[in-house]
Backbone as numpy.savetxt, mean C-alpha at the origin, in Angstrom:
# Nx Ny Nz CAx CAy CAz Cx Cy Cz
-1.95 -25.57 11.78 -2.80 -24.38 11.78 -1.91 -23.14 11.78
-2.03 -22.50 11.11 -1.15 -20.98 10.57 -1.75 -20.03 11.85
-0.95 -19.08 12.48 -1.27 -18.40 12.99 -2.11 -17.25 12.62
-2.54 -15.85 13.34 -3.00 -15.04 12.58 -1.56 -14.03 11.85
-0.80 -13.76 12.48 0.72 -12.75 12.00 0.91 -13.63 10.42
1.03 -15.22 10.81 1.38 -15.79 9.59 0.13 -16.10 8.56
-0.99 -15.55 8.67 -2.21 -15.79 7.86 -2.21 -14.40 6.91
-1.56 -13.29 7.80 -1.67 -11.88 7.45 -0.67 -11.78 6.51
0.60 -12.29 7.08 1.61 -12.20 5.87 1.54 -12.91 4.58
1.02 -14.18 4.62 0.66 -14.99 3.86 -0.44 -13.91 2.63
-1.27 -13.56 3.13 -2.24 -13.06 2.77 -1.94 -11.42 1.83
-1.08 -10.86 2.50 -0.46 -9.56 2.10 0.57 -9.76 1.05
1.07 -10.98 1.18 2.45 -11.35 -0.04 1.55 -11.79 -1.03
0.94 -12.68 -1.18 0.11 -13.77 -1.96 -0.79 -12.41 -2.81
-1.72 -11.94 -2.04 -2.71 -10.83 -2.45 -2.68 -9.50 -2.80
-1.69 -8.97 -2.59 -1.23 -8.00 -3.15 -0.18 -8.05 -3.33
1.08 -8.12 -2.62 2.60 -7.58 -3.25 2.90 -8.47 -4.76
2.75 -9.71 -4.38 2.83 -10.43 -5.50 2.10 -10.29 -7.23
0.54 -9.97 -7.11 0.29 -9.82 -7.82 0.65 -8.21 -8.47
0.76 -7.30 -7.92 1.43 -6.14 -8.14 2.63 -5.88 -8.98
3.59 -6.65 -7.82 4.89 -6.90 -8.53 4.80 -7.50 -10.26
4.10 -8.25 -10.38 4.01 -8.51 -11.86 3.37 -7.22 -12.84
2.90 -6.64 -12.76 2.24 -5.47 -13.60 3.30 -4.94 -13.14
4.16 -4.71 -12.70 5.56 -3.54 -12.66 6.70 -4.32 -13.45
7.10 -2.86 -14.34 8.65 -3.64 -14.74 9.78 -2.83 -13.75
11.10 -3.14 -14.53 12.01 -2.42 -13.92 12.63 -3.47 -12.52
13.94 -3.16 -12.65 14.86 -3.52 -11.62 14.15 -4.00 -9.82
13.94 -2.42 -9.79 13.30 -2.48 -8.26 12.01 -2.79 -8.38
11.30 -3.35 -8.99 9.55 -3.69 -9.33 9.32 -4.37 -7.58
9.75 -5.20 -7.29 9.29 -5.74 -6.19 9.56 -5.30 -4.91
10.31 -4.14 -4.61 10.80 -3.16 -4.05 9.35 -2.30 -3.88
9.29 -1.65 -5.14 8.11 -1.04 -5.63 6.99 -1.68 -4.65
6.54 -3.14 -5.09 5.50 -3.14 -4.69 5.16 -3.50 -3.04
6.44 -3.89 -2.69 6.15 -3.54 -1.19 6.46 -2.22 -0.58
6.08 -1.50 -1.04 6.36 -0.16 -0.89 5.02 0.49 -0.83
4.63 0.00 -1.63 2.94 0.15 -2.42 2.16 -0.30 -1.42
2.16 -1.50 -1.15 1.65 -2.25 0.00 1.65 -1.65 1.88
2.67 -1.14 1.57 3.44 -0.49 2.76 2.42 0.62 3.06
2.63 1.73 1.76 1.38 2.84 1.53 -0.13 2.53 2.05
-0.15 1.86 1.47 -1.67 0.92 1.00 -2.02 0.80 2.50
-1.35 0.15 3.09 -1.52 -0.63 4.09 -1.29 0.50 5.31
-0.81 1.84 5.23 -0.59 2.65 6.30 -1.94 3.69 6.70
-2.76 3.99 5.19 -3.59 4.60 5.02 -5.06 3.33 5.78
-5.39 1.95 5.12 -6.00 1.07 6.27 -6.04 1.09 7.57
-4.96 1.18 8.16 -4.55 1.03 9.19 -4.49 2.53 10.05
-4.87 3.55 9.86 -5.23 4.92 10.43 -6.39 4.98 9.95
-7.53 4.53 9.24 -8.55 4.67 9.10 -9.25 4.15 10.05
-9.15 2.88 9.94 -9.96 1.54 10.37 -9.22 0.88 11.70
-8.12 1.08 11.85 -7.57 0.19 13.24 -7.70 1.53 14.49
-6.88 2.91 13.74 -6.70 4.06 14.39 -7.40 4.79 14.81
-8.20 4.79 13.71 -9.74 5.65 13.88 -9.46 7.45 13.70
-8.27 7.21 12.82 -7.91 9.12 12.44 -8.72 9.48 12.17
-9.39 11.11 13.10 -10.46 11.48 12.92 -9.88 12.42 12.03
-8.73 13.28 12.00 -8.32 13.69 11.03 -8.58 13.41 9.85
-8.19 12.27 9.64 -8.13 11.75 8.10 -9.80 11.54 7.98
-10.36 10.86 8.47 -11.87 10.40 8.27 -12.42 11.78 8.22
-12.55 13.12 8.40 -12.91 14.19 8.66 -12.07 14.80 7.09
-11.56 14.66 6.74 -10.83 14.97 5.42 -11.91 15.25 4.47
-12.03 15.67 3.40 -13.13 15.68 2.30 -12.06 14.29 1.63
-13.28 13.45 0.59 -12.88 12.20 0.11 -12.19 12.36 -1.11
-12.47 13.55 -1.78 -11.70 13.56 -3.29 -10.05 13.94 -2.87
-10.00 15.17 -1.64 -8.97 15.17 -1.27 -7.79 14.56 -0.60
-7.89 13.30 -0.04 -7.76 12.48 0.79 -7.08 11.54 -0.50
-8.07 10.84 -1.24 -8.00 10.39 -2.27 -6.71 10.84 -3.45
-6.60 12.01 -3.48 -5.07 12.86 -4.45 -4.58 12.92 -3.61
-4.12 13.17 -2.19 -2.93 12.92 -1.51 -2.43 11.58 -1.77
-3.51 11.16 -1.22 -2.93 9.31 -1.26 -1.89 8.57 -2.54
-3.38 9.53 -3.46 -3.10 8.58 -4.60 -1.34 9.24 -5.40
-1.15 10.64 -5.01 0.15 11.07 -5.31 1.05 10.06 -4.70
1.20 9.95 -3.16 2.15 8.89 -1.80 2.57 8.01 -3.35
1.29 7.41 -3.52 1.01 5.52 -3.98 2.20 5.97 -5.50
1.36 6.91 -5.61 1.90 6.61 -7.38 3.56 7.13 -7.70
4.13 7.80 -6.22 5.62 8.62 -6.00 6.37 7.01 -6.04
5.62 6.00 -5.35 6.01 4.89 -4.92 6.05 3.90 -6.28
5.02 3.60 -6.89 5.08 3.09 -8.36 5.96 3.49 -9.54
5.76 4.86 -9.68 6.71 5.16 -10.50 8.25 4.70 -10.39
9.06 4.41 -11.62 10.25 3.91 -11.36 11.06 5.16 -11.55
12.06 5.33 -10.69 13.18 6.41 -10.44 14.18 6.25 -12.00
14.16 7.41 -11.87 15.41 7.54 -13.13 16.31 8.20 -12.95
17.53 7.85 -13.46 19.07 8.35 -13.30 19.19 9.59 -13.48
């Protein structure tokens, strides 16, 4: 029987980083997508575990273009 830490990781590699990592090219792609995940997963986790009234008090379109700038600073691949 898998624990819950190891159901979560299981679950977070398998379900997102992994499938992510494939729609990315480039060197650091899997870098990338735990990075992404990382994002992903920081914004969940002040919503819903934290209960940021800040953030929940945010207007949604705006909240939404912050984020989605974080996510996409993170996707994009760096160039020389």
């Amino acid at each position: 029987m898998c624990s819950r830490p190891d159901r979560l990781r299981d679950t977070h590699e398998h379900l997102f980083v992994e499938p992510l990592r494939r729609r990315l090219s480039g060197a650091d792609a899997g870098i990338r997508a735990r990075m992404a995940a990382a994002v992903a997963g920081g914004l969940l986790y002040a919503l819903w575990v934290a209960g940021d009234q800040g953030l929940l008090r945010m207007d949604r379109a705006e909240l939404v273009s912050r984020y989605g700038t974080l996510l996409q600073d993170v996707l994009t691949p760096r160039t020389s």
